[in-house]
Backbone as XML, in Angstrom:
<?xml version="1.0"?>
<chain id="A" units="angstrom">
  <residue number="1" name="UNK">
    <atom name="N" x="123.786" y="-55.972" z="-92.482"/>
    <atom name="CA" x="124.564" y="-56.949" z="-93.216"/>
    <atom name="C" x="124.494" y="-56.653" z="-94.705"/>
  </residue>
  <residue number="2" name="UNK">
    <atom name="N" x="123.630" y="-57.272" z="-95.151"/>
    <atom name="CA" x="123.838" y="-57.641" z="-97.055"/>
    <atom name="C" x="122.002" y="-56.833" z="-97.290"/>
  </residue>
  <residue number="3" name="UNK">
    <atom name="N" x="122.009" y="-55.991" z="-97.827"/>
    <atom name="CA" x="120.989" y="-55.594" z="-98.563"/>
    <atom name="C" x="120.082" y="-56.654" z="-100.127"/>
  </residue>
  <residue number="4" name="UNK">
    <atom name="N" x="119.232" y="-56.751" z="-100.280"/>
    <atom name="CA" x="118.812" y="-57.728" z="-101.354"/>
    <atom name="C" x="119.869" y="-57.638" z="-102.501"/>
  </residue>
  <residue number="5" name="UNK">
    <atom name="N" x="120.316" y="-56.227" z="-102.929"/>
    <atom name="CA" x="121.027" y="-55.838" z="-104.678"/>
    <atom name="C" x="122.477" y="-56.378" z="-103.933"/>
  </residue>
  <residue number="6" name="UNK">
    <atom name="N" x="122.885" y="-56.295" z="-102.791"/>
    <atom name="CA" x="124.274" y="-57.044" z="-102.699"/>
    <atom name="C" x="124.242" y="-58.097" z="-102.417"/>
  </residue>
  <residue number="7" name="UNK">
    <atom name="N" x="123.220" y="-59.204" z="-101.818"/>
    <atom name="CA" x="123.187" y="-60.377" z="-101.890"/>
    <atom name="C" x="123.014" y="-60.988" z="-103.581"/>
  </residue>
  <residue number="8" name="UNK">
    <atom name="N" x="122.273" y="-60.150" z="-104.438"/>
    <atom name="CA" x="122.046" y="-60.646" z="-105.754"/>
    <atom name="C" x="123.498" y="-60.580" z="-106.235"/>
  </residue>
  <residue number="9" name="UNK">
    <atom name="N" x="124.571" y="-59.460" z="-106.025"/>
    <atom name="CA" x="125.588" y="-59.514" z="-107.024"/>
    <atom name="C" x="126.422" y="-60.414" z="-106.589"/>
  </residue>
  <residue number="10" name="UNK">
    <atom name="N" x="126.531" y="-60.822" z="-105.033"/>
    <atom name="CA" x="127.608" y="-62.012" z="-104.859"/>
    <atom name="C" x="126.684" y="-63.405" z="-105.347"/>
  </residue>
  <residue number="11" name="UNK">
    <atom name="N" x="125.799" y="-63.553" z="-105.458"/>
    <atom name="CA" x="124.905" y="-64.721" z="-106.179"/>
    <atom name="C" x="125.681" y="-64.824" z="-107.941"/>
  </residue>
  <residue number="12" name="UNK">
    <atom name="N" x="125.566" y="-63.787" z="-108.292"/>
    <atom name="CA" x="125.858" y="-63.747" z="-109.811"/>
    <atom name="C" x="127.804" y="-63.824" z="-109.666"/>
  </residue>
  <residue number="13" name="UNK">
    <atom name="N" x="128.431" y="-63.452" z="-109.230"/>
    <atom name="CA" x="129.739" y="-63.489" z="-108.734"/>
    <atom name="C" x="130.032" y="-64.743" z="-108.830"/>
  </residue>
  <residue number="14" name="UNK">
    <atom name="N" x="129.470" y="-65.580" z="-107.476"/>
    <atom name="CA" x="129.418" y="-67.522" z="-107.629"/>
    <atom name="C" x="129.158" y="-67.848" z="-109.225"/>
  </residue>
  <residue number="15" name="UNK">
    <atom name="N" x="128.172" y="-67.815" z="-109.330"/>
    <atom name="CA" x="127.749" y="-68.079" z="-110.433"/>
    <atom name="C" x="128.744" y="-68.271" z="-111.498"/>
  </residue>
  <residue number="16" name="UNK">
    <atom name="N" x="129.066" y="-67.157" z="-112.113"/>
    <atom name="CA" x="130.470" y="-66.871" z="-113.022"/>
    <atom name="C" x="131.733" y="-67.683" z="-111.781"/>
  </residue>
  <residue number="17" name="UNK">
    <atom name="N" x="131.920" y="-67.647" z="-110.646"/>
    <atom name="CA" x="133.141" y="-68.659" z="-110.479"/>
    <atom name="C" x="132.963" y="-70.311" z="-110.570"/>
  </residue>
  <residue number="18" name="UNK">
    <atom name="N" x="131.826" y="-70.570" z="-110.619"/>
    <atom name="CA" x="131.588" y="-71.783" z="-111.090"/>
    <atom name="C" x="131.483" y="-72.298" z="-112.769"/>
  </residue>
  <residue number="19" name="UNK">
    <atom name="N" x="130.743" y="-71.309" z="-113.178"/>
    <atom name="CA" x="131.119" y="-71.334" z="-114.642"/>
    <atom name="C" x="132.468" y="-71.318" z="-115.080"/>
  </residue>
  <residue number="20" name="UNK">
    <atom name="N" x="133.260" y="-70.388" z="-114.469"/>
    <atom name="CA" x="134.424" y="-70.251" z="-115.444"/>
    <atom name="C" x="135.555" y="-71.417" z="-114.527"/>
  </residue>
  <residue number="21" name="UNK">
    <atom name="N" x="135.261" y="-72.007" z="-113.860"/>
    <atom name="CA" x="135.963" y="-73.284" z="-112.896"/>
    <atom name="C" x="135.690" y="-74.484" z="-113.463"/>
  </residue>
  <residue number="22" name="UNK">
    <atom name="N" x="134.212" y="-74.881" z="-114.465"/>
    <atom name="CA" x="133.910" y="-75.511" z="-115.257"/>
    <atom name="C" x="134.954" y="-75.547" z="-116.751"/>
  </residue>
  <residue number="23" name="UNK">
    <atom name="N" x="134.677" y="-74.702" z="-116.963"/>
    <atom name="CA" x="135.572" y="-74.099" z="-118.272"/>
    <atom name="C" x="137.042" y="-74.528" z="-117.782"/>
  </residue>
  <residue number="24" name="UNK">
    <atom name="N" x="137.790" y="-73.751" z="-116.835"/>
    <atom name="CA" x="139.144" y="-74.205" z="-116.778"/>
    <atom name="C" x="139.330" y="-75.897" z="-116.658"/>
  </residue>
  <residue number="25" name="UNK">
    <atom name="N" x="138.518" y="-76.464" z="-116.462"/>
    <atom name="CA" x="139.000" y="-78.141" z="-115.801"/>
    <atom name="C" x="138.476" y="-78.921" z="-116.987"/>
  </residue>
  <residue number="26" name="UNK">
    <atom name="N" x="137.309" y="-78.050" z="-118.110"/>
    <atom name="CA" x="137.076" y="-78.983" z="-119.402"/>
    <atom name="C" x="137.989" y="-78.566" z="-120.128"/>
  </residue>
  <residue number="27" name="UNK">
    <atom name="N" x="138.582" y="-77.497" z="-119.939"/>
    <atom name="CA" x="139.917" y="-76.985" z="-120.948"/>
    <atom name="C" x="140.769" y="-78.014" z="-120.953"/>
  </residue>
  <residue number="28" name="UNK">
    <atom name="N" x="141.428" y="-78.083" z="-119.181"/>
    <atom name="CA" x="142.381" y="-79.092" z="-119.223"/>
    <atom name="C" x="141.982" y="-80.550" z="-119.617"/>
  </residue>
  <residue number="29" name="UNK">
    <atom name="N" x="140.999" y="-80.827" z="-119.361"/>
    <atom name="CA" x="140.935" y="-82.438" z="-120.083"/>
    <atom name="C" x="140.970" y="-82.386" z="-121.041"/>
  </residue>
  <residue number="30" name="UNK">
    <atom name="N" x="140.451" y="-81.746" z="-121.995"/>
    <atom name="CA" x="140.766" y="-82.022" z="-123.515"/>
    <atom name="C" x="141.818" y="-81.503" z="-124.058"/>
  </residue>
  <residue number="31" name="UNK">
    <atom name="N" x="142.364" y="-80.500" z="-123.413"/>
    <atom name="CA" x="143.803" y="-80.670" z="-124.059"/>
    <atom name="C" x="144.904" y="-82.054" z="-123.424"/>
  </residue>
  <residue number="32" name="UNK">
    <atom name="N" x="144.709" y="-82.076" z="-121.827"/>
    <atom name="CA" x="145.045" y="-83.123" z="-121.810"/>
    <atom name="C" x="145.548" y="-84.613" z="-123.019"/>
  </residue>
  <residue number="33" name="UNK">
    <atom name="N" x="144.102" y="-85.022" z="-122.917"/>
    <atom name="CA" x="143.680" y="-85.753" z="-124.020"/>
    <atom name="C" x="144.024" y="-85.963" z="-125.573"/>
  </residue>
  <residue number="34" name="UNK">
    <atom name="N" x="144.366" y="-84.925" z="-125.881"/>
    <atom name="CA" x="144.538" y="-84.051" z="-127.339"/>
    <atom name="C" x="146.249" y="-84.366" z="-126.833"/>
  </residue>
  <residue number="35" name="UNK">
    <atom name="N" x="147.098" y="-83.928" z="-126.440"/>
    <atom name="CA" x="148.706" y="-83.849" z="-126.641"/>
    <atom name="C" x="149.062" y="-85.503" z="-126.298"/>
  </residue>
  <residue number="36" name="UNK">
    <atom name="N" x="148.361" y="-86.310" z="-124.867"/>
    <atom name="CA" x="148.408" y="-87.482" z="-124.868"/>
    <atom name="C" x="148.094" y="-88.815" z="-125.386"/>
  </residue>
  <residue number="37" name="UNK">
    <atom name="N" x="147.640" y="-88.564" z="-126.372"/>
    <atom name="CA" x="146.953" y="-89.214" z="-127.345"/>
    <atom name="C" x="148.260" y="-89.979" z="-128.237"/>
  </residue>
  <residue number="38" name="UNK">
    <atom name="N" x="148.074" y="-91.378" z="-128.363"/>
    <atom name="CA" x="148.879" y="-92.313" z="-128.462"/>
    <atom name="C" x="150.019" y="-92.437" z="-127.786"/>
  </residue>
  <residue number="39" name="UNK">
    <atom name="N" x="150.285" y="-91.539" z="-126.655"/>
    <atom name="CA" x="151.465" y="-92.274" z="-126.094"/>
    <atom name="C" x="151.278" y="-92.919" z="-124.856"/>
  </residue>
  <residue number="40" name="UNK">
    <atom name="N" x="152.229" y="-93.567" z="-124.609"/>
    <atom name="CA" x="152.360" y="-94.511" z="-123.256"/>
    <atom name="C" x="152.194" y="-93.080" z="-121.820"/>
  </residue>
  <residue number="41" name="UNK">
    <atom name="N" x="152.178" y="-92.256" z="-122.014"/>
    <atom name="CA" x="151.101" y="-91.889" z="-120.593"/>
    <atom name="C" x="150.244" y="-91.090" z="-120.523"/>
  </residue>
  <residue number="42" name="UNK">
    <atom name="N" x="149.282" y="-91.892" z="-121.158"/>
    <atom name="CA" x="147.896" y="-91.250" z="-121.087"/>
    <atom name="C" x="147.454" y="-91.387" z="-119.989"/>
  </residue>
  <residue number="43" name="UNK">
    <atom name="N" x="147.728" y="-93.342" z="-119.884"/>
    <atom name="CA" x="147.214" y="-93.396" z="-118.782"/>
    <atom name="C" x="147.595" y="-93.181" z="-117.014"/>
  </residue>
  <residue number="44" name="UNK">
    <atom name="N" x="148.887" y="-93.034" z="-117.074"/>
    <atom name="CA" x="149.138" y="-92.387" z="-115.748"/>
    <atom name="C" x="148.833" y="-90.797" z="-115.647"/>
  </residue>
  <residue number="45" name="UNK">
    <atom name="N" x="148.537" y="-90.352" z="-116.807"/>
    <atom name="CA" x="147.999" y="-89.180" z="-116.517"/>
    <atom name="C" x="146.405" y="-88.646" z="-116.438"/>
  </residue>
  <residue number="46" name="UNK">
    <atom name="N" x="145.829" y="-89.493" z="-116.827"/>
    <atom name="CA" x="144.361" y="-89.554" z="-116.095"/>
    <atom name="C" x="144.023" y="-89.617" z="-114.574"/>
  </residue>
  <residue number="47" name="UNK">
    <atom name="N" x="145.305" y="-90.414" z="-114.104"/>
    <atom name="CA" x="145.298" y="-90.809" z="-112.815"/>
    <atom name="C" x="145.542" y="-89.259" z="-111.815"/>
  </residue>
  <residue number="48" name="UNK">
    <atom name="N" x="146.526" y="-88.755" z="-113.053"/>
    <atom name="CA" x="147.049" y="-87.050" z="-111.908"/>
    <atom name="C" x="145.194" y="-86.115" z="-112.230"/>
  </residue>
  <residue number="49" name="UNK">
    <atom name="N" x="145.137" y="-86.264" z="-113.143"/>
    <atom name="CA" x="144.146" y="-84.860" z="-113.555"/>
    <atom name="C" x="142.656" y="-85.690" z="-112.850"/>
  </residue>
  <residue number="50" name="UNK">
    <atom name="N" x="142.503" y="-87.109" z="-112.475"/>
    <atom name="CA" x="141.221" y="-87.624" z="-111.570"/>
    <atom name="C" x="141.724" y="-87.177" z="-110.214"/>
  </residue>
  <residue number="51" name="UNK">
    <atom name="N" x="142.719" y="-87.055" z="-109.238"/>
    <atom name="CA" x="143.329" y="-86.631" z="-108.641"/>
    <atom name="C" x="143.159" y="-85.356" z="-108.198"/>
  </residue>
  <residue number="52" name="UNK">
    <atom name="N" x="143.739" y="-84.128" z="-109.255"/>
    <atom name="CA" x="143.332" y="-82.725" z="-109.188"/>
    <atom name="C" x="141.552" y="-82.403" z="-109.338"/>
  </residue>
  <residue number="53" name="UNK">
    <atom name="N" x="140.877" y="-83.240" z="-110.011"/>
    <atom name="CA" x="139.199" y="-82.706" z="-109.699"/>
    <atom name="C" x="139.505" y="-83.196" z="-108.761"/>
  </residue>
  <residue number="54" name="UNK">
    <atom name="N" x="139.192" y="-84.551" z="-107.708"/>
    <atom name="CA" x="138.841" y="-84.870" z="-106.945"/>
    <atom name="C" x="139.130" y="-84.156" z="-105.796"/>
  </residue>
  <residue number="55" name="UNK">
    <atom name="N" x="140.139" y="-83.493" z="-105.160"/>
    <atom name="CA" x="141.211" y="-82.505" z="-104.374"/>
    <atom name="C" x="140.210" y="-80.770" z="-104.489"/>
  </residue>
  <residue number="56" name="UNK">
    <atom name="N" x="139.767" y="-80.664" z="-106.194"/>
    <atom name="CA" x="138.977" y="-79.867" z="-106.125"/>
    <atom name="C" x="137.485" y="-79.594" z="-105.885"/>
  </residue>
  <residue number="57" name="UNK">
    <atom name="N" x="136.966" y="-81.103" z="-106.083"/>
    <atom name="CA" x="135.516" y="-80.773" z="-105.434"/>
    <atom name="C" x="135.389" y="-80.810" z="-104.347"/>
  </residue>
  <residue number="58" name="UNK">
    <atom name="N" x="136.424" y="-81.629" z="-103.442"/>
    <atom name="CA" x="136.720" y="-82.051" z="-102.189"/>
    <atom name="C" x="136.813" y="-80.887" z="-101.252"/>
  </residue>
  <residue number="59" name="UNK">
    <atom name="N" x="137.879" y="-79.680" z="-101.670"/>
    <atom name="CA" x="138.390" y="-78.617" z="-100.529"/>
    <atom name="C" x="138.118" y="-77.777" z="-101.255"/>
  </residue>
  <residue number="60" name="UNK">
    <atom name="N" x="137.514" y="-77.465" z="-102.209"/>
    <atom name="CA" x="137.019" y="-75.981" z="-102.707"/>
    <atom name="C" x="135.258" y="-75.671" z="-102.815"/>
  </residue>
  <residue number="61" name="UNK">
    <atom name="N" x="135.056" y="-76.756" z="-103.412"/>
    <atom name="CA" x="133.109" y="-76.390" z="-103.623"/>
    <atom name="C" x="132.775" y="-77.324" z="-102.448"/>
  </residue>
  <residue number="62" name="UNK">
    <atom name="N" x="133.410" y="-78.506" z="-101.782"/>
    <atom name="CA" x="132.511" y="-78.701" z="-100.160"/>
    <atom name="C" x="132.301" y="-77.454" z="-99.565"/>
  </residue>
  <residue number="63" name="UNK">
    <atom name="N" x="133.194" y="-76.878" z="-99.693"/>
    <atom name="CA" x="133.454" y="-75.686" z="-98.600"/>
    <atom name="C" x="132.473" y="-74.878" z="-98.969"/>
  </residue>
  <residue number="64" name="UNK">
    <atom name="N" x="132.466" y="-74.523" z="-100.449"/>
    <atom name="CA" x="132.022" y="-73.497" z="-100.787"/>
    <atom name="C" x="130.502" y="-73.785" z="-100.702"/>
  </residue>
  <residue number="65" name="UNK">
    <atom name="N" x="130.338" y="-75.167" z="-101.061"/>
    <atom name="CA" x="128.521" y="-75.443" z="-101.158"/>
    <atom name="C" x="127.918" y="-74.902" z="-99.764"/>
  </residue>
  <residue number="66" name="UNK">
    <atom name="N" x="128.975" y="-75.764" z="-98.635"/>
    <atom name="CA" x="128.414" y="-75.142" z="-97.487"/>
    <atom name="C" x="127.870" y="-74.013" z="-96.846"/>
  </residue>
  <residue number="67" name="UNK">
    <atom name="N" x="128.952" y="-73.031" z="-97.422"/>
    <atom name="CA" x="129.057" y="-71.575" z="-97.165"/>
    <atom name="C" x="127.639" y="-70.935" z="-97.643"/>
  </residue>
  <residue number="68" name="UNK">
    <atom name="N" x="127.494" y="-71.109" z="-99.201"/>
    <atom name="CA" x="126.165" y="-71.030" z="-99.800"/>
    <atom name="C" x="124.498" y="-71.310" z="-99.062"/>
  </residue>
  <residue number="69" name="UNK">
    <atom name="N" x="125.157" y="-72.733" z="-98.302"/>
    <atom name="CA" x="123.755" y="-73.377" z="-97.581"/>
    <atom name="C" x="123.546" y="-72.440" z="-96.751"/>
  </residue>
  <residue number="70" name="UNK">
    <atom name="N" x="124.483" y="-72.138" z="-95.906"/>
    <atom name="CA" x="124.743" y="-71.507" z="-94.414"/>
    <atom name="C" x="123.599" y="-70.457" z="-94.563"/>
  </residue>
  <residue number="71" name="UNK">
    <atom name="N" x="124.127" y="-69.084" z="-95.881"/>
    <atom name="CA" x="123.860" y="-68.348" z="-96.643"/>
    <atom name="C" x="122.490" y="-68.502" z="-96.471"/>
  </residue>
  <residue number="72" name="UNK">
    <atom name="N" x="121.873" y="-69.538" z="-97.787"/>
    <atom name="CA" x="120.465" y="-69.401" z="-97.666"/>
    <atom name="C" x="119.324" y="-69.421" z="-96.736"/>
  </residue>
  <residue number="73" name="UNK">
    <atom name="N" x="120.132" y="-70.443" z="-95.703"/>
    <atom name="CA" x="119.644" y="-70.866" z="-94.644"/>
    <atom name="C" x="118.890" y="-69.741" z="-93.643"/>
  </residue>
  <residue number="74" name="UNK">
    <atom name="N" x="120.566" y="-68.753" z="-93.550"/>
    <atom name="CA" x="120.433" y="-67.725" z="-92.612"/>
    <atom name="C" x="119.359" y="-66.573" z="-93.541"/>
  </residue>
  <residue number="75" name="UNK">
    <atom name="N" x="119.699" y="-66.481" z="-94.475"/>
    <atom name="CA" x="118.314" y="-65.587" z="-95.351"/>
    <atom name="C" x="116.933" y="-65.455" z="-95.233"/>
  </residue>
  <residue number="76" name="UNK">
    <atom name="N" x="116.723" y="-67.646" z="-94.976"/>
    <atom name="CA" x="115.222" y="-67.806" z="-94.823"/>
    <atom name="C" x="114.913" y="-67.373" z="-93.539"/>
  </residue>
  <residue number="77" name="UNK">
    <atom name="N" x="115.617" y="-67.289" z="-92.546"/>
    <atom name="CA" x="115.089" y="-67.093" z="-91.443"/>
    <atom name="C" x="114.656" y="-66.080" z="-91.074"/>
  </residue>
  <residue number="78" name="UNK">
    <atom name="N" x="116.030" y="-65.231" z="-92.129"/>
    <atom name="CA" x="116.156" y="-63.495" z="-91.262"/>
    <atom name="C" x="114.338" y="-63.074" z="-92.471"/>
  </residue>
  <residue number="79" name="UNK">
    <atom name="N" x="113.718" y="-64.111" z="-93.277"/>
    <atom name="CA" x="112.808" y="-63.339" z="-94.067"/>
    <atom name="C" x="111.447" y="-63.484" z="-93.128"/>
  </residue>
</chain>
Protein backbone atom coordinates (compact mmCIF):
# COMPACT_ATOMS: atom_id res chain seq x y z
CA UNK A 1 0.00 0.00 0.00
CA UNK A 2 1.42 3.47 1.29
CA UNK A 3 5.04 3.39 2.51
CA UNK A 4 5.68 5.89 5.74
CA UNK A 5 7.35 9.02 3.11
CA UNK A 6 3.98 8.55 1.03
CA UNK A 7 1.67 8.47 3.79
CA UNK A 8 3.64 11.71 5.17
CA UNK A 9 3.22 13.59 1.75
CA UNK A 10 -0.59 12.97 1.41
CA UNK A 11 -0.72 14.15 5.28
CA UNK A 12 1.03 17.45 4.22
CA UNK A 13 -1.19 17.56 0.85
CA UNK A 14 -4.54 17.64 3.38
CA UNK A 15 -2.96 19.85 5.28
CA UNK A 16 -2.36 22.66 2.58
CA UNK A 17 -6.11 21.67 1.26
CA UNK A 18 -7.44 22.68 4.39
CA UNK A 19 -5.40 25.63 4.78
CA UNK A 20 -5.93 27.03 1.55
CA UNK A 21 -10.05 26.07 1.87
CA UNK A 22 -9.73 28.25 5.02
CA UNK A 23 -8.26 31.07 3.09
CA UNK A 24 -10.77 30.81 0.15
CA UNK A 25 -14.08 31.04 2.49
CA UNK A 26 -12.26 33.98 4.81
CA UNK A 27 -11.55 35.65 1.47
CA UNK A 28 -15.10 35.44 0.58
CA UNK A 29 -16.55 36.76 3.77
CA UNK A 30 -14.74 39.71 3.93
CA UNK A 31 -15.03 40.71 0.73
CA UNK A 32 -18.44 39.76 0.98
CA UNK A 33 -18.83 42.13 3.80
CA UNK A 34 -16.61 44.90 2.37
CA UNK A 35 -18.86 45.46 -1.17
CA UNK A 36 -22.19 44.82 1.05
CA UNK A 37 -21.74 47.14 3.43
CA UNK A 38 -24.61 49.64 3.77
CA UNK A 39 -26.87 48.25 1.48
CA UNK A 40 -30.18 46.60 1.84
CA UNK A 41 -28.65 43.04 1.12
CA UNK A 42 -26.34 42.34 3.37
CA UNK A 43 -28.57 40.67 4.99
CA UNK A 44 -30.03 38.20 2.61
CA UNK A 45 -26.71 37.61 1.72
CA UNK A 46 -25.32 36.25 4.85
CA UNK A 47 -28.09 33.92 4.56
CA UNK A 48 -26.51 32.52 0.88
CA UNK A 49 -22.70 32.50 2.08
CA UNK A 50 -24.12 30.64 5.90
CA UNK A 51 -25.65 28.32 3.39
CA UNK A 52 -22.47 27.67 1.15
CA UNK A 53 -20.14 26.89 4.51
CA UNK A 54 -22.73 24.92 5.85
CA UNK A 55 -23.20 22.60 2.35
CA UNK A 56 -19.35 22.75 2.75
CA UNK A 57 -18.57 21.35 6.03
CA UNK A 58 -21.48 19.14 5.55
CA UNK A 59 -20.41 17.13 2.06
CA UNK A 60 -16.82 17.92 1.80
CA UNK A 61 -14.77 17.70 5.27
CA UNK A 62 -17.64 15.05 6.83
CA UNK A 63 -16.48 13.04 4.19
CA UNK A 64 -13.20 13.95 4.23
CA UNK A 65 -12.74 13.81 8.23
CA UNK A 66 -13.97 10.36 7.85
CA UNK A 67 -11.73 9.21 5.22
CA UNK A 68 -8.76 10.58 7.45
CA UNK A 69 -10.23 8.53 10.59
CA UNK A 70 -10.62 5.40 8.45
CA UNK A 71 -6.86 6.24 7.50
CA UNK A 72 -5.51 6.46 10.93
CA UNK A 73 -7.45 3.90 12.22
CA UNK A 74 -6.31 1.37 9.58
CA UNK A 75 -2.49 2.59 10.26
CA UNK A 76 -2.82 1.84 14.02
CA UNK A 77 -3.60 -1.48 13.44
CA UNK A 78 -1.49 -2.38 10.46
CA UNK A 79 1.48 -0.88 13.30
Amino acid sequence: MFNQNQFEMNKNKTAYFILASALVWGAVLIASSVILKGTPYRNPMYNVLLGGIAFHLLFIWGPLGNQLRRKDDADKENS
